[in-house]
C-alpha positions, 0 to 999 in steps of 0.5 A: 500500500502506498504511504499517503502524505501526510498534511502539507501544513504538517511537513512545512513546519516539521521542515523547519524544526532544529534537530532533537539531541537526546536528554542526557539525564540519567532517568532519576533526574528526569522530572515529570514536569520540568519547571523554575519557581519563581524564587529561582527567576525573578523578574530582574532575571528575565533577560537571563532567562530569555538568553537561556531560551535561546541558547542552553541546552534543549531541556534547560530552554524548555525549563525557562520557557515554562518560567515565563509562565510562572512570572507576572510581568509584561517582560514575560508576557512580551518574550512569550509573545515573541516564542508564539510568533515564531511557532506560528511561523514556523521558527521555533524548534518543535521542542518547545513547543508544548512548553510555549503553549503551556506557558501561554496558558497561564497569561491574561495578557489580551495579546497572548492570549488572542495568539494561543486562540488563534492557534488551537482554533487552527489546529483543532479540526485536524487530530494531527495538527491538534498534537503537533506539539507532541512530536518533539522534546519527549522523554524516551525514560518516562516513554517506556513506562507509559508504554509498559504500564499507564497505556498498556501499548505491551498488552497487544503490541511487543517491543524488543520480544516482550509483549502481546501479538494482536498488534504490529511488533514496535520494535524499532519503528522509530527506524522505519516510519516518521514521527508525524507518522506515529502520532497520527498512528496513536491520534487518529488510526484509521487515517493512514496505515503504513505498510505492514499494520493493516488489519484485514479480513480474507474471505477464502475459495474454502469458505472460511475467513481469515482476520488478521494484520496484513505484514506483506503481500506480492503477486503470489501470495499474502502473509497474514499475522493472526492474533492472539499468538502472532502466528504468520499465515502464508495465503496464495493469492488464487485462494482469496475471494475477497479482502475487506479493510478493518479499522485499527485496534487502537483504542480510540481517544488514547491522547486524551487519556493521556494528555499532551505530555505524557503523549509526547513521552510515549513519542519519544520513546517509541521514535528513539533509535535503537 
């Protein structure tokens, strides 16, 4: 099946995004919701806490853009308008991007706050476009454990041998598809499937039907992965009648359970190189 492009909004900003280097935090340092308070950022701070933004290090830029947030002051308010501009224009790294929508939140400021108006309005009609701030700036150590505990992804999929067999093993997906890719895989599944994770019914000449995920097919015969125990079912193509597309067995409105963060961890865990 071919791969569908996905949104040109989507590819224009995902082209201009500053490359991810990984946290190097060992995972006892890594808190859930990094952030200054406002005894560590004064207001006589702020101009340090913009150069931070501009120049420290990805994880330090996103603990003094979420500062903003914390810090009443039309300083504040001016460098956060700034960091909205450039989202919208697509010039900010996309690792700050949760952080900057974040920070917006908090502020009264009319002009913020018709900004970050502005910009979900834009977003929400498209599931893709609604979690673009989650592609980037993740934590792969708190990704693994909402992919093995708080999402249950280990119950139908299996990662590195360990896991269920009714889904697509995820074991180096980062290395095969694009990260807009599996955000729409986990926000709105049944828009695109890339090769190797359709679910299909096979009606047969026997009589019988066969369900399963489509792993690959050529001009002789299809090979189909049957759950619960992943067995790989090799079927000729003379033997089929008919195939009928099923919708995805991802359960629906798993980014919202999740929410934003925890969303952009489980990203950045299953799109880290293996």
């Amino acid at each position: 099946m071919p791969r569908k492009t996905p949104n040109l909004f989507c590819c224009t900003l995902l082209a201009s995004f500053l490359p991810l280097s990984a946290y190097p935090e060992p995972p006892l340092r890594d808190p859930a919701v990094p952030s200054y308070s406002t005894s560590t950022a004064p207001i006589a701070n702020l101009p340090s806490v913009e150069l931070q933004i501009r120049s420290g290090s990805n994880r330090s830029r996103q603990k003094a853009v979420l500062t903003l947030g914390q810090v009443d002051h039309p300083m504040a308010d001016k460098i956060l308008l700034t960091l909205l501009r450039q989202l919208e224009d697509g010039k900010l790294p996309s690792f700050l991007w949760l952080e900057v929508l974040e920070a917006a939140a908090t502020k009264t400021d009319p002009e913020v706050s018709s900004r970050l108006t502005q910009i979900r309005r834009q977003n929400h009609e498209d599931p893709v476009r609604n979690y673009l701030e989650c592609l980037e700036g993740g934590s792969a150590y708190r990704g693994e454990d909402i992919f093995l505990e708080e999402a249950a992804c280990a119950t139908c999929h299996s990662f590195r041998g360990k896991g269920g067999h009714v889904g697509p093993d995820l074991t180096g997906i980062g290395g095969t598809l694009e990260r807009i890719y599996i955000l729409q895989s986990i926000v709105d599944p049944n828009a695109v499937t890339a090769p190797g994770f359709q679910n299909v019914l096979l009606h047969l000449q026997n009589g019988s039907d066969l369900s399963g995920i489509l792993k690959s097919e050529d001009s002789e015969s299809l090979k189909i992965c049957v759950p619960p125990d992943g067995t790989v079912h090799t079927v000729p193509v003379e033997k089929v009648l008919s195939r009928t597309p099923l919708p995805s067995a991802m359960p629906p409105g798993l980014a919202d359970v999740l929410g934003r963060r925890k969303l952009r961890d489980l990203i950045e865990f299953l799109a880290a190189p293996r």
